[in-house]
C-alpha positions in Angstrom: 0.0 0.0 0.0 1.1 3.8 -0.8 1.9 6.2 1.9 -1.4 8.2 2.5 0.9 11.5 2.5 0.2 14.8 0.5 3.1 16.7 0.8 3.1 20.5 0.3 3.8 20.1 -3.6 -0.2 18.2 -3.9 1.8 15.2 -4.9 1.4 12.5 -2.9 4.2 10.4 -1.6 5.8 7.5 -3.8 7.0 5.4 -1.0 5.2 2.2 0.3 3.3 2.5 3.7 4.8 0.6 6.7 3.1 -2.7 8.1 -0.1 -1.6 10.3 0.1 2.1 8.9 -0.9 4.1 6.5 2.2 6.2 6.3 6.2 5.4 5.4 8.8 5.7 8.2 9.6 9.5 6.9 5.9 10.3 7.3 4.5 7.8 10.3 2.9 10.5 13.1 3.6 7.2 15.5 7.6 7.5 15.2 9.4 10.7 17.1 11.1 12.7 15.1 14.4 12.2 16.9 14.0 8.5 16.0 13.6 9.6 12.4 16.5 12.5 12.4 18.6 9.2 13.7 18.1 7.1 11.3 18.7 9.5 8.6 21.8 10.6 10.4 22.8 6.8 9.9 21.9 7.0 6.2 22.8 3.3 4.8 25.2 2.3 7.0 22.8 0.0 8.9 22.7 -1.7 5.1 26.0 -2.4 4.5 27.1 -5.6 3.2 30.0 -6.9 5.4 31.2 -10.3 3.7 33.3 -12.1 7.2 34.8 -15.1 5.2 36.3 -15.2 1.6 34.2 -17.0 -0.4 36.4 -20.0 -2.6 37.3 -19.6 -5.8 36.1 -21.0 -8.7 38.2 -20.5 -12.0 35.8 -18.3 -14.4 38.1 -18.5 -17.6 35.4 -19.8 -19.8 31.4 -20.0 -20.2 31.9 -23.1 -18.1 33.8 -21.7 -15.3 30.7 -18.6 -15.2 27.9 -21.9 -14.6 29.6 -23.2 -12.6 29.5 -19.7 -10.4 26.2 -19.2 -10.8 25.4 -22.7 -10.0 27.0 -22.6 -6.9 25.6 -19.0 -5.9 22.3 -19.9 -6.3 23.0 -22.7 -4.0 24.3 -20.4 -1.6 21.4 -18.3 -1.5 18.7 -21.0 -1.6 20.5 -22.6 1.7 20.9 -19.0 3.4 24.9 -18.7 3.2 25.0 -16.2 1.1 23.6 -12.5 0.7 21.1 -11.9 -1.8 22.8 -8.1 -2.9 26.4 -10.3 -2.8 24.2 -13.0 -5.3 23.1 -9.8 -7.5 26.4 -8.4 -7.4 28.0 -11.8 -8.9 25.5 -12.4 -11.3 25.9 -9.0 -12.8 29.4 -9.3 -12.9 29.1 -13.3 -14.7 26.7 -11.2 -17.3 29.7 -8.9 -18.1 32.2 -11.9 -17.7 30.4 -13.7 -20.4 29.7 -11.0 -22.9 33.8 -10.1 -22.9 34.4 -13.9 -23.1 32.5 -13.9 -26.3 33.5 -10.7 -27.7 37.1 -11.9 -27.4 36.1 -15.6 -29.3 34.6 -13.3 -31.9 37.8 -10.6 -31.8 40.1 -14.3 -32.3 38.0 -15.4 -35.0 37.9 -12.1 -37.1 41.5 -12.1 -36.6 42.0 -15.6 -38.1 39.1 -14.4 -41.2 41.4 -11.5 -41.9 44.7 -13.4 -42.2 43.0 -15.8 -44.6 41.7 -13.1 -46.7 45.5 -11.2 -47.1 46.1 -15.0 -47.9 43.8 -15.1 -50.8 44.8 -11.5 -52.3 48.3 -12.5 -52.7 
């Protein structure tokens, strides 16, 4: 549910109403403003990510090496050992990993096309 607040603009606010209220934290009458000017003090540090083990490696050299990754994150995240915006990170990161993995099979290929074409033309 929406945040039943108008602010001063007529526009009412985008954010998504807390459990058992009507408003979002910024806007709940129920929470004291000190509360509030705390917590934005805090900003997203309360959100950070702190990974306290090194996760082991798995070679990703190849589009293999990237399944294999993703395999064994999604693992990790279905059993709990793992932190979904860790999962998101990695998975972003194998989408990259795999699209320079191919551009670079491609670059290797054109290469060889070109060499058999200044072949031909002699």
């Amino acid at each position: 549910m929406q945040c039943k607040k108008v602010k001063e603009d007529s526009e009412q606010c985008n954010a998504n109403a807390m459990k058992d209220s009507e408003f979002c934290y910024t806007h709940n009458p129920d929470i004291p403003p000190e509360e509030k000017k705390e917590a934005q003090a805090k900003g997203g540090a309360n959100r950070a990510v702190i990974i306290d083990k090194a996760l082991p490696e798995i070679p990703v050299v190849d589009v293999e090496g990237v399944v294999l990754l993703l395999a064994d994150t999604v693992n990790q995240v279905r059993s709990g050992r793992m932190n979904i915006k860790v999962a998101n990170c990695l998975g972003t990161l194998a989408g990259q990993l795999v699209k320079a993995l191919e551009l670079a099979k491609y670059a290797g290929k054109i290469d060889l096309l070109e060499a058999m074409l200044k072949k031909r033309e002699k």
